[in-house]
Structure formats: structure tokens, C-alpha cells
N, C-alpha and C positions, 0 to 999 in steps of 0.2 A: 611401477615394478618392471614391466615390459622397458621401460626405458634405460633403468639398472643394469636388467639382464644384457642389454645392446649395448649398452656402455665400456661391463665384465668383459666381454663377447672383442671388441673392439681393442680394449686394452691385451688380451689374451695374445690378439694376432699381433697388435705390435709387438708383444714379449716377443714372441716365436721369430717375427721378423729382426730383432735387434740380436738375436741371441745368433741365427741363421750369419747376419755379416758379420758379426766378430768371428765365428768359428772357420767362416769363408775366408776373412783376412789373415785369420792366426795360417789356415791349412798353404796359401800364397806364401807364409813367409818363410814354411816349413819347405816349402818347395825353391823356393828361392835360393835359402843356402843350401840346399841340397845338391841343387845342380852346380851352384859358386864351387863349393865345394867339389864337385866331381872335375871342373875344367881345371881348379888348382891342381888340385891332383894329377891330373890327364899333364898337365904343362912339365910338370915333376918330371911325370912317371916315361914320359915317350923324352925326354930330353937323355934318360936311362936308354932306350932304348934306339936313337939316332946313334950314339955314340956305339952301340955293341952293333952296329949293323952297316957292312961293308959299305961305300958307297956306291958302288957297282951292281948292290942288288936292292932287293926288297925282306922285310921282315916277314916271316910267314907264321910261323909260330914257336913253343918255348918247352922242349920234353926233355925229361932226365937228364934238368939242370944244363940245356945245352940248347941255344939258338940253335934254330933250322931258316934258314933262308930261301929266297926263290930269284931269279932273271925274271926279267922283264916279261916275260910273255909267260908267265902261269896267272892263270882264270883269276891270284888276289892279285894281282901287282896296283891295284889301282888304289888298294882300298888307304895303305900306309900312308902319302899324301894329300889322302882324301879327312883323314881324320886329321893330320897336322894341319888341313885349314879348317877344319870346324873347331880346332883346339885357338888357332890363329883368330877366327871371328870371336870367337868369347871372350880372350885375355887380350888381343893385341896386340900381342909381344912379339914382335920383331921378329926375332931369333926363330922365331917359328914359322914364319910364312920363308924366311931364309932357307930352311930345312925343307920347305916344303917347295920349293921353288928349285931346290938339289934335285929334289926324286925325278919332279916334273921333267927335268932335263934326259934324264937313263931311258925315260917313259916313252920320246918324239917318235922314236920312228917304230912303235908300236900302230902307230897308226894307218900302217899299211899292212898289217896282219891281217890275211882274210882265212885261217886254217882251224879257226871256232867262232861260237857264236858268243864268246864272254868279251866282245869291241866295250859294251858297253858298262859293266863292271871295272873294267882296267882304264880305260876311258875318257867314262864321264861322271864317273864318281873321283875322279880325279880332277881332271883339265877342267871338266862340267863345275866342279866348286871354285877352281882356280875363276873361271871368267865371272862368273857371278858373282865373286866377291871382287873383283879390279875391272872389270868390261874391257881386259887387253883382248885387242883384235886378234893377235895371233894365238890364244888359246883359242878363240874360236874357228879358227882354220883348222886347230890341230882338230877338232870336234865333229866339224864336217867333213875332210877327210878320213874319221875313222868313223863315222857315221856311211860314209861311200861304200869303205871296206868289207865292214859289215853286210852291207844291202846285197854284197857278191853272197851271200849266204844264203839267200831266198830264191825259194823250189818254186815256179810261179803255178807249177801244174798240182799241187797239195797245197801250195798259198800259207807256207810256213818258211820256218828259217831254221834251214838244218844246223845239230848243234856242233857234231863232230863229222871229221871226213871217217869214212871205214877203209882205211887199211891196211890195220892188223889187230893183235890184241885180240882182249874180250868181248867184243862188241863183232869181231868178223866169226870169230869159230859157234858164236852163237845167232849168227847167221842175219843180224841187221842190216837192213841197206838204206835207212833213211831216219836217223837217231834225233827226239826232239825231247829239250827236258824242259819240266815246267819253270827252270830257270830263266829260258828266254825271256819270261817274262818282265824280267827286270831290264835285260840289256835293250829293250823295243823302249824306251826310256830316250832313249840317245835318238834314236830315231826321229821319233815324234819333236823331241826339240829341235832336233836339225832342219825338218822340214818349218817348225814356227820361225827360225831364225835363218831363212833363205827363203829362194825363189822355187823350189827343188820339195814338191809335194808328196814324190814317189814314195820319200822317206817316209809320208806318216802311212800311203798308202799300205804297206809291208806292213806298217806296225800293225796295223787294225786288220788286216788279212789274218794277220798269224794270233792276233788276239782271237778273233773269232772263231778260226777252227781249232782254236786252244780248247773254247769254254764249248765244241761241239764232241769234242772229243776227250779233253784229257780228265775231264769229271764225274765222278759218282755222282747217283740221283740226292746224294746229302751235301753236295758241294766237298767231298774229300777229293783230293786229285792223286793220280796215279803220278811216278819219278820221270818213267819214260817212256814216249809212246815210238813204234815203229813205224813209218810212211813208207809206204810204195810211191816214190817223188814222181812217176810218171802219169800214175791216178789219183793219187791222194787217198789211196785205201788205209786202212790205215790195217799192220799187220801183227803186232803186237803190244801189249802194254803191262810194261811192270815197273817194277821203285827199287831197283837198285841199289838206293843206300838206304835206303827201310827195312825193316825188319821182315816184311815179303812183299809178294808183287800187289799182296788184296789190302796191305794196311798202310795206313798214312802218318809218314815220314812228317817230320815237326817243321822242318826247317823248309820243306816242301811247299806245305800248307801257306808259310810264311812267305815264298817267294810268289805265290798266287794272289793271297791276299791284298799282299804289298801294288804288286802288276796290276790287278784290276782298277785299284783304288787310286792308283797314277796314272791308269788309262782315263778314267774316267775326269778326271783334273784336266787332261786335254783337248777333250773331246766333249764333253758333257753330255756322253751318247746315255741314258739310265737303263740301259743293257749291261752295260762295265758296273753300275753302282748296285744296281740288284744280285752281281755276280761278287762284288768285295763282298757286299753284306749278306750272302748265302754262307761265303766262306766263312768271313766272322762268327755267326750265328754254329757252324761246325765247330770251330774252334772254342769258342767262350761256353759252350752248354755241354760240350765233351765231357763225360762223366770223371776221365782220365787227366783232367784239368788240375794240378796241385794248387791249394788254396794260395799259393804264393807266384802263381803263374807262370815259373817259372816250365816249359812243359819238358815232360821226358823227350826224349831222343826218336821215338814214336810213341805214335798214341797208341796202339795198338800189340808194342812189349810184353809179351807175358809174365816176364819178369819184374812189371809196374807191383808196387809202390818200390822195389830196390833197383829198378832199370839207372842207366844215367840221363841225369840233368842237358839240355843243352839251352846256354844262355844264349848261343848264337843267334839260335829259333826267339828265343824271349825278346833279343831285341830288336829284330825285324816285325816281331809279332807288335810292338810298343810301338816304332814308328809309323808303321800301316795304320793300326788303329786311333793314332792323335792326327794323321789327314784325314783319316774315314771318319771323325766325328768333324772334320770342317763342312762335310757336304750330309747330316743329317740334324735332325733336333729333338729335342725334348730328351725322352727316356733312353732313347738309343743313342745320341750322343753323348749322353751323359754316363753309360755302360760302358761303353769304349774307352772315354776318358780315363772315367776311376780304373777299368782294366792294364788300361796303362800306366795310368801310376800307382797302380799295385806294382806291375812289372817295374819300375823305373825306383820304386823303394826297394823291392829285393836285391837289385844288380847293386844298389849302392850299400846292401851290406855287407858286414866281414864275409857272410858265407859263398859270395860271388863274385865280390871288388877285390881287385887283391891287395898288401902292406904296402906300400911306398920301398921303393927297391927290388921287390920280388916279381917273380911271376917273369922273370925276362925283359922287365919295362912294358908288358901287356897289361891292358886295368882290368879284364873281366878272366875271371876263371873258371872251368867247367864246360869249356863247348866241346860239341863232336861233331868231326868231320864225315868221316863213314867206318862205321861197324863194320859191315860187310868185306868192305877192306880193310880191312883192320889200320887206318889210315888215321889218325889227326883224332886219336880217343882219349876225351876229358882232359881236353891241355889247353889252353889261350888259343884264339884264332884271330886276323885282323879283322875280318868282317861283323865280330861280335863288337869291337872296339867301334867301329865304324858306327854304326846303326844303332849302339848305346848316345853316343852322342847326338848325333843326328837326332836320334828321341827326345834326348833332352833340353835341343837348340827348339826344336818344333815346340816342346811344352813353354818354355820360354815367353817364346814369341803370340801363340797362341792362346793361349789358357793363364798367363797371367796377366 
């Protein structure tokens, strides 16, 4: 009888296990055309959109039925490029690394810009995919030169990298003198590779300076981070701190979150300091258990909206938030990487539906619909943005290679 039962017992768990890799294989293949599916599209839809976009400039986004453009030196210009070669690495189609090899050109001497701290957004999510996918020496030139340019940014006496200069505007009558947004945290990116890909160390030195008094200062004890902190550059005091494009200076901005999460979790990919990885996965753990979380993860514009559940959507936030989290499960296991995962492709099936992907034709040749730029400015509200475009795919190439 005992033997029966072991037998029952035995057979049970093969069921469980045979059922377990068919629904593993089936959910791979779902994923599979899904993403096939998105680069087709993507190839389509930005082929719509090289043609409606001067070649003098960059796409920036698509409102009331009317491209809005940018020059070379606004904070996206890196990003249009940067998605023509992830669209380039998928399909292989020619015509697109050709396109993408146009922008690259408008972009060169971008890299003497030292008058903000986005070198590495315009960059290296640009030139930075160019080399990685060809190993031409001369994107790498262009990469460590604007990797130089940037380093002129860093205050050694606060041990950060200031974001803007103050001299005029909103930022002077409200009396800042040492402006840092938790966006650096993406452009120290650039850095850190430059120093892996030379002899020239200083460059990671900076990154990890400003990483560290980033996660001393720019954090709540829950891991939400504030927009922007004030430095005193000559002590490193630090003199104010608010969020700017959030809903106020105490609550946390989506796409914030996203740009911190994303930061530590590439810090930590370079360094393997588990300082940086304790700090992605505080963030995460804010972000994923947020009560303000929509079942489809898609998150509001902030978490903190009083106007949630009718606040707006921003996929920009969604797909940075998808990218950060398919690397932040390559450096964890069991339960928690397997959280992250499925939270990402939760996130990476909603972008691919009608309510976020936009028709073939429409949306200005942009794929995702619904990001916001800033409320407070009344700036870039519920219209296409490059950087959602950008960092959808990026998600997708990551899930890809990763997880299938």
C-alpha cells in the first residue's frame, strides 16, 4: 500500500512537472511573437516617422496632430538613433542602421557640449549602441570625448555632477546654486563605460562619487527619491530638495523612481559593489508593493496624485520601469527574480496593447502612447515621447536575449 501511495505520489509530480513545461513553452512562444511583432511594427512605424522628420533635427514628440521637433542638443536627441539601432539589431534591415547612421552624423559635435549633465542620454544611448553593435573605433572616440565633456560637470567639493548651470530662469529667482536631478543617474552610465574602455579611471571615479552621495541624500527612508536636490558645491551641504515635475516636493514622481531604479541597477552591473544592488532592490520593492500600483503596471504620472485612479498614465515611466527590472532579475534568484520578471512582462504585454501601442500610421510614427513629460510645466502631457519608444524596446531586446 505504502508503495502505491509513493508510486500515486511520484506520478502526481511528473504530472505537475510536464504540465509546468508545456505552459513554460506555450508562455515563450507568446512572447516570442509578441516582441516579433513589436520590431515589425517598430520597422513600419519609425520608417513613418524618419520621413516626417527634418534631417537637421531630431523627433521629439507628436501633439495636436503636428510633429514637434528638437536640435541636437535637447536632453532627447540621443534617444531617436538609439531606438533605429535596436530596431536595426532585431530585423537587420539595412535601411535602418542607414537612418540611423544619418542622425549619428547631426549628433558629432554634440560631444563637446559641457552646459548639462544629459552627455549621456544624447550620447550614449546613441553612439554607445552604434559601437556595440559594429566595434567602429571612431564611435568610440566620439564616446570618450563626450564622456571628457561631461566629467567638466563634476563639483569635486559635493562629489556630484551638477545638472544645470544657474543663470537665469526658474531655478535662479528660486534661488538654487547647485541643481542635481536624480536623472544623472542614467548619464554616469557613459562614464563608467569609458573608464572600462580606456586607461582613464577618473571616469568611473565621478560615477561612484555621485552615485554615493546620490543614495546619501536623494532618498526617503522607503527608498522613494526626491526630483531635485540643491548643493552648496563648495561644502556639499546640501540646501534644498524637491520634484519639480511631481505632483509636490514630498511625493514620488513615476518616471523618477524609474530613472533611480534603472541607475543603481547599472551601477551595480559595473562594479558589483552590493551597496548599488541593495539600493535597485529597495527601489523596486517601493515601486512593485505601492498600493498606487495599477494591476496592469502601467503607473500613474505619480504615485502620489490625488487624483489616482483618474490621474494620467505615463508609459515612459512603464518602460524604464520594464527595462531596470529584466537586468535587476539577471543579479537576483528564486522569488525575487521571478517578481521582477513576471512584473515586466506584465509591463511589456500592456505597452503591446491597443490601449498603449499605437495603429500603424498614427501617433506621428511614435509606437507607445500616453507618456508625460511634466505636469507642472504643463509640458509634453499624454502625447508620445522618444524615450518611451526607446526603453520599450530596449525591454523587449533584454527579454529576448534573457529570458527566452
Amino acid at each position: 500500500m505504502k508503495i502505491l501511495k509513493y508510486l500515486l505520489l511520484l506520478l502526481s509530480f511528473y504530472s505537475l512537472s510536464v504540465s509546468a513545461q508545456k505552459a513554460n513553452k506555450k508562455e515563450k512562444t507568446v512572447m516570442k511573437k509578441m516582441i516579433q511583432d513589436n520590431f515589425v511594427f517598430a520597422a513600419k512605424q519609425y520608417k513613418y516617422l524618419e520621413k516626417a522628420t527634418p534631417l537637421d533635427s531630431m523627433p521629439r514628440t507628436f501633439s495636436n496632430n503636428k510633429h514637434i521637433n528638437s536640435d541636437v542638443y535637447w536632453w532627447c536627441s540621443g534617444f531617436y538613433p538609439g531606438t533605429l539601432l535596436y530596431i536595426y539589431e532585431y530585423t537587420k534591415k539595412p535601411w535602418v542602421f542607414e537612418d540611423a547612421k544619418k542622425r549619428l552624423a547631426i549628433l558629432d559635435t554634440v560631444k563637446y557640449f559641457t552646459k548639462n549633465h544629459d552627455l549621456g542620454f544624447m550620447m550614449f544611448c546613441s553612439y554607445g549602441n552604434a559601437f556595440r553593435l559594429t566595434k567602429n573605433e571612431e564611435y568610440k572616440k566620439v564616446i570618450l570625448e563626450s564622456a571628457k565633456s561631461l566629467a567638466t560637470r563634476y563639483r569635486p567639493n559635493a562629489k556630484v555632477i551638477q545638472s544645470w548651470e544657474i543663470t537665469d530662469g526658474g531655478l535662479r529667482q528660486k534661488g538654487f546654486v547647485g541643481p542635481v536631478i536624480i536623472d544623472n543617474m542614467m548619464n554616469i552610465e557613459m562614464l563608467e563605460w569609458a573608464s572600462q574602455n580606456s586607461t582613464d579611471k577618473s571616469f568611473a571615479d565621478i560615477a561612484r562619487n555621485h552615485a554615493n552621495t546620490t543614495i546619501k541624500n536623494h532618498f526617503r527612508p522607503d527608498y522613494s527619491s526626491y526630483h531635485v536636490l540643491d548643493y552648496d558645491l563648495n561644502t556639499g551641504e546640501v540646501r534644498k530638495k524637491v520634484t519639480a515635475q511631481g505632483y509636490s516636493d514630498s511625493s514620488s514622481w513615476s518616471r523618477g523612481q524609474g530613472w533611480a531604479l534603472y541607475g543603481y541597477t547599472m551601477m551595480y552591473r559595473f562594479t558589483k559593489d552590493p551597496v548599488y544592488l541593495n539600493q535597485a532592490q529597495g527601489i523596486a520593492k517601493f515601486i512593485l508593493n505601492h498600493p498606487n500600483l495599477p494591476a496592469d503596471k502601467i503607473p500613474y504620472w505619480d504615485f502620489d496624485d490625488p487624483k489616482i485612479p483618474d490621474a494620467l498614465r505615463d508609459v515612459s515611466a512603464a518602460s524604464v520601469f520594464a527595462s531596470a527590472l529584466l537586468e535587476l532579475g539577471q543579479y537576483t534568484s528564486g522569488k525575487e527574480k521571478q517578481n521582477y520578471v513576471d512584473v515586466a512582462k506584465i509591463i511589456l504585454k500592456s505597452l503591446s496593447s491597443p490601449k498603449y501601442r499605437a495603429q500603424l500610421g498614427s501617433n506621428g510614427g511614435f509606437l507607445l502612447k500616453h507618456s508625460v513629460g511634466s505636469i507642472p510645466h504643463k509640458s509634453e502631457i499624454d502625447v508620445p515621447l522618444t524615450y518611451a519608444d526607446y526603453y520599450f524596446l530596449e525591454a523587449l531586446l533584454r527579454y529576448k536575449d534573457w529570458y527566452l
